[in-house]
Structures are given as C-alpha cells and as structure tokens.
PyMOL commands that place a pseudoatom at each C-alpha (Angstrom):
pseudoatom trace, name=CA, resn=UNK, resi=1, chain=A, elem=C, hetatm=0, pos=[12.517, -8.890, 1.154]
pseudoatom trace, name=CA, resn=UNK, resi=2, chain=A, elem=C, hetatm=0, pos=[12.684, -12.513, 2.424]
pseudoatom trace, name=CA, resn=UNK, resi=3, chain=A, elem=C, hetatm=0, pos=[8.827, -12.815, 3.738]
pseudoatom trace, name=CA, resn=UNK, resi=4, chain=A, elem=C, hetatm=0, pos=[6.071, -13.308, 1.616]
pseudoatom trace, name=CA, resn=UNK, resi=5, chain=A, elem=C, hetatm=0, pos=[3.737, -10.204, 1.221]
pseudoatom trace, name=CA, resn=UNK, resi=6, chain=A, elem=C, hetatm=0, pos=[-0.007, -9.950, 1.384]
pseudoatom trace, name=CA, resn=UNK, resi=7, chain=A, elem=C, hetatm=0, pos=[-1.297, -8.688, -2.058]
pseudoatom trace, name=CA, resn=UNK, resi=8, chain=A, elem=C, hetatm=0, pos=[-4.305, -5.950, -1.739]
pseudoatom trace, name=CA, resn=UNK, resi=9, chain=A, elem=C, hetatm=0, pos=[-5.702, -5.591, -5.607]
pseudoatom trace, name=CA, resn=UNK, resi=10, chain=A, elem=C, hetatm=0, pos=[-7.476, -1.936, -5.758]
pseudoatom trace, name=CA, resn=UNK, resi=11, chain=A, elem=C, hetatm=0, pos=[-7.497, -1.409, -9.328]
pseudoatom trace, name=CA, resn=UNK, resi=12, chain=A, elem=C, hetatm=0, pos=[-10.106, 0.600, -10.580]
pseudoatom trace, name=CA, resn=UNK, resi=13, chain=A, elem=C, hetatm=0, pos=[-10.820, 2.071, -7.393]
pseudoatom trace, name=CA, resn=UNK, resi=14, chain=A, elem=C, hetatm=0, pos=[-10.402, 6.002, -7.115]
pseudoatom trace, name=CA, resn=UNK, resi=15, chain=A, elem=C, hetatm=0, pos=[-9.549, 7.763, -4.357]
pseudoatom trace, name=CA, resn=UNK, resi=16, chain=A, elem=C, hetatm=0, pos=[-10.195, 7.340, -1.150]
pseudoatom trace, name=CA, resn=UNK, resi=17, chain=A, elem=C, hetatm=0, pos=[-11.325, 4.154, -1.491]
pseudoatom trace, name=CA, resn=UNK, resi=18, chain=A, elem=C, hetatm=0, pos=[-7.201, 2.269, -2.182]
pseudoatom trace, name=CA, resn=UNK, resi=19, chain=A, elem=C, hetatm=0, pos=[-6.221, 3.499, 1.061]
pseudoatom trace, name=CA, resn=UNK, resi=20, chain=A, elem=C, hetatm=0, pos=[-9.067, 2.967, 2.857]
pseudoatom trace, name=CA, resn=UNK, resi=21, chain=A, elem=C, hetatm=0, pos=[-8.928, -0.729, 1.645]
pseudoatom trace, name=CA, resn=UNK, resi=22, chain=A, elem=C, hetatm=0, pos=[-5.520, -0.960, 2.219]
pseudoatom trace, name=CA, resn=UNK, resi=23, chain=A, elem=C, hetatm=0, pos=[-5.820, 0.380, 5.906]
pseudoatom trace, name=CA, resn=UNK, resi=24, chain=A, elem=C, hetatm=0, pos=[-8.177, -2.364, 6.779]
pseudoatom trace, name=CA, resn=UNK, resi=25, chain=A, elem=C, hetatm=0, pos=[-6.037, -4.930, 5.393]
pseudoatom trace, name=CA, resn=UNK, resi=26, chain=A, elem=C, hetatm=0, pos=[-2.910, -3.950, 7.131]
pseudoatom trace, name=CA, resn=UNK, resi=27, chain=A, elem=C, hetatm=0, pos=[-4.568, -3.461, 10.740]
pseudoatom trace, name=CA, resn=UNK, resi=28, chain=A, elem=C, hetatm=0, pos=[-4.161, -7.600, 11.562]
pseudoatom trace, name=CA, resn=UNK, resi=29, chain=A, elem=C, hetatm=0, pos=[-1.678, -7.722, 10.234]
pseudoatom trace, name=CA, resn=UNK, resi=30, chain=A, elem=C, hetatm=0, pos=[1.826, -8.070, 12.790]
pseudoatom trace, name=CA, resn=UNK, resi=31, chain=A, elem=C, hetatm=0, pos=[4.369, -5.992, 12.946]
pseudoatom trace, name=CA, resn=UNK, resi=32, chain=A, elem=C, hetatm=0, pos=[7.046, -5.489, 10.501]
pseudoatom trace, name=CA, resn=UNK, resi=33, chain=A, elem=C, hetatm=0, pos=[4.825, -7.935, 7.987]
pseudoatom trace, name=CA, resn=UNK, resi=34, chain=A, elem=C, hetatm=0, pos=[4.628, -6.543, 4.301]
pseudoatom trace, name=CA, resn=UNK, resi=35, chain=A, elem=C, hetatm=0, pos=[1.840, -5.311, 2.232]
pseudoatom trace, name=CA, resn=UNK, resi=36, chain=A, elem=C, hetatm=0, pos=[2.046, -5.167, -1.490]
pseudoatom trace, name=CA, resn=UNK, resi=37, chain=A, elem=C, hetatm=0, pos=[-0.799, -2.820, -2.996]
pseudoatom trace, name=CA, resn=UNK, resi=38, chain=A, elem=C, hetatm=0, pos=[-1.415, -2.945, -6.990]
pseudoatom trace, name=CA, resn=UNK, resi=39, chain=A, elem=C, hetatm=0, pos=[-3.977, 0.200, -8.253]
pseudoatom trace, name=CA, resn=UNK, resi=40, chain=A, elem=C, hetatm=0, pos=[-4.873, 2.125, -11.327]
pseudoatom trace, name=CA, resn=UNK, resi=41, chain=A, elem=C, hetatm=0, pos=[-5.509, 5.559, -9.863]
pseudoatom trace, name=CA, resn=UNK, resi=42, chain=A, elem=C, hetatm=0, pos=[-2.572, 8.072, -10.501]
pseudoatom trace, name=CA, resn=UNK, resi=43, chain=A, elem=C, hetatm=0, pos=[-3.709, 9.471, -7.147]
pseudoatom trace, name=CA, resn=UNK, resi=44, chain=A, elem=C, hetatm=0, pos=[-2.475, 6.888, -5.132]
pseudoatom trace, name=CA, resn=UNK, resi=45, chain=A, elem=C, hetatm=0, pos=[1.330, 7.744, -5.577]
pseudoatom trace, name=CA, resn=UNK, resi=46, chain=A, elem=C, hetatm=0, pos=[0.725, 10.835, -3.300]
pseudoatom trace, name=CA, resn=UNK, resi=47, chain=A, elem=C, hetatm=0, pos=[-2.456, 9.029, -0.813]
pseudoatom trace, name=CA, resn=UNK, resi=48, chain=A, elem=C, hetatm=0, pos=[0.274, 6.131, -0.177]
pseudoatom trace, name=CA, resn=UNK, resi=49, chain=A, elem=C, hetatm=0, pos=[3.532, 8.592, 0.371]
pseudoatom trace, name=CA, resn=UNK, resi=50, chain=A, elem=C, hetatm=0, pos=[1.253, 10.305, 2.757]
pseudoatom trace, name=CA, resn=UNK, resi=51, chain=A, elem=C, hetatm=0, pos=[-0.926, 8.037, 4.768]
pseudoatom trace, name=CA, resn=UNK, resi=52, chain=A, elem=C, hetatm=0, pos=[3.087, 6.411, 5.415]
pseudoatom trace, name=CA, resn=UNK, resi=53, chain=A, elem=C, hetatm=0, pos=[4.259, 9.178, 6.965]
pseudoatom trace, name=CA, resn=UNK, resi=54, chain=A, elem=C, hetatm=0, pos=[0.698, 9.619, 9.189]
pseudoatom trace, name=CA, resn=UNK, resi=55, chain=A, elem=C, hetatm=0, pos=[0.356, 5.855, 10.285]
pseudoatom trace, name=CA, resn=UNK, resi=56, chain=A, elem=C, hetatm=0, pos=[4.461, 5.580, 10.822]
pseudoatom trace, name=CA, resn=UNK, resi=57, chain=A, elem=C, hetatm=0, pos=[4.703, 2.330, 8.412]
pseudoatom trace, name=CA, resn=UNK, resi=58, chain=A, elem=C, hetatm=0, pos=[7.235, 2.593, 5.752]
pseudoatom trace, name=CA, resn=UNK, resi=59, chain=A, elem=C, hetatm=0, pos=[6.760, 2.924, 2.165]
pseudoatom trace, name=CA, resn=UNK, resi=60, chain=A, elem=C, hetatm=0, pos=[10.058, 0.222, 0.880]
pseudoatom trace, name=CA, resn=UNK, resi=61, chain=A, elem=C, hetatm=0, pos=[8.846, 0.470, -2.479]
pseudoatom trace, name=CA, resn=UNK, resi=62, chain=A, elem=C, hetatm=0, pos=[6.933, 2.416, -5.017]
pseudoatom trace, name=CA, resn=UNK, resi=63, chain=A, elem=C, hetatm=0, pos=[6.798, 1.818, -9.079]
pseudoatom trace, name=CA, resn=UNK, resi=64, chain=A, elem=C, hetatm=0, pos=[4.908, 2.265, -11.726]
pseudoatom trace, name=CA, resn=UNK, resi=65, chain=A, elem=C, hetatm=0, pos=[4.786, -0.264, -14.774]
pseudoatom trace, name=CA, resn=UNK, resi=66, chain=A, elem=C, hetatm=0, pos=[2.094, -0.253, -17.493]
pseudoatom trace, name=CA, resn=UNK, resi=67, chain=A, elem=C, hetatm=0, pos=[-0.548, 2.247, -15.864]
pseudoatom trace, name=CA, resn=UNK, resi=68, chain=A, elem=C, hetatm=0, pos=[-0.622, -0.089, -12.575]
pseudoatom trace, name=CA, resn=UNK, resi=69, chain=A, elem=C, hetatm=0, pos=[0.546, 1.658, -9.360]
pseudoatom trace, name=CA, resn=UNK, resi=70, chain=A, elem=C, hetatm=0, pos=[2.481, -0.937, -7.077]
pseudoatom trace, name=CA, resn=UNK, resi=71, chain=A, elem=C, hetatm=0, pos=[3.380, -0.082, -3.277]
pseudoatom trace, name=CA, resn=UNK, resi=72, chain=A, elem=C, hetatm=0, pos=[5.155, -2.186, -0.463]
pseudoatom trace, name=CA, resn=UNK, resi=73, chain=A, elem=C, hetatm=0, pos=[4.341, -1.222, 3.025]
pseudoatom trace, name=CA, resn=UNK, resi=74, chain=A, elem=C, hetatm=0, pos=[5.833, -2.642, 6.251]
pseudoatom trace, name=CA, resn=UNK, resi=75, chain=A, elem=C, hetatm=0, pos=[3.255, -2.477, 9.328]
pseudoatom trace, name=CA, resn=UNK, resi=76, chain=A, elem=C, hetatm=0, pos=[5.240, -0.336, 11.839]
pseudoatom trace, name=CA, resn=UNK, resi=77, chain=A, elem=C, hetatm=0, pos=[5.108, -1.891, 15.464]
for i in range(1, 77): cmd.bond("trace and resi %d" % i, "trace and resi %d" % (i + 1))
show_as sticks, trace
zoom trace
C-alpha cells in the first residue's frame, strides 16, 4: 500500500456500533482510498468480512495483535 490510510479508532465499542462508525467514515471518502479500522470487539472479525462483501469494498487486510482487531478497507468505486 503506497497511499496513506485514514485511521477509524473503535475500541471499546461493541457491535453494531464499529461498523456503523466505520460506514460513515468511508462514505467521503474517493474511490479506491484506504481505511484502516483498529477495535476491541471479537465480533468485528465476522461484521467487517461481511459488511465487505455487502458494500463491494475489499477487505486487503485483517489481523489480530494483542486483543486489538485491525482491518484495511479499500472504498470500491
């Protein structure tokens, strides 16, 4: 990844609220930028594989390190 993501802190949010934050910060985003999304809530592995494949934006990266929950979206056109 050569551009610069925007970083979306949720941690200590539970579910629904990490995607629903997320999904507001994507929206002005452009196309193709990235969005790097660090949580707490186990929960969010499966919410962020999912709401990828309903929105269309790709899911580049998913990890866990140290009970935070890191995610890398790129905004689909």
């Amino acid at each position: 990844m050569n551009e610069t993501p925007t970083v979306l802190d949720v941690k200590g949010l539970k579910c629904p609220l990490p995607v629903l934050r997320a999904n507001k910060a994507i929206k002005p985003l452009p196309a193709g930028a990235v969005l790097e999304i660090h949580a707490t809530d186990p929960g969010t592995v499966e919410d962020f594989k999912v709401y990828c494949d309903t929105t269309g934006h790709e899911l580049v990266e998913s990890r866990e390190e140290e009970g935070v929950y890191s995610f890398v979206i790129r905004k689909s056109a």
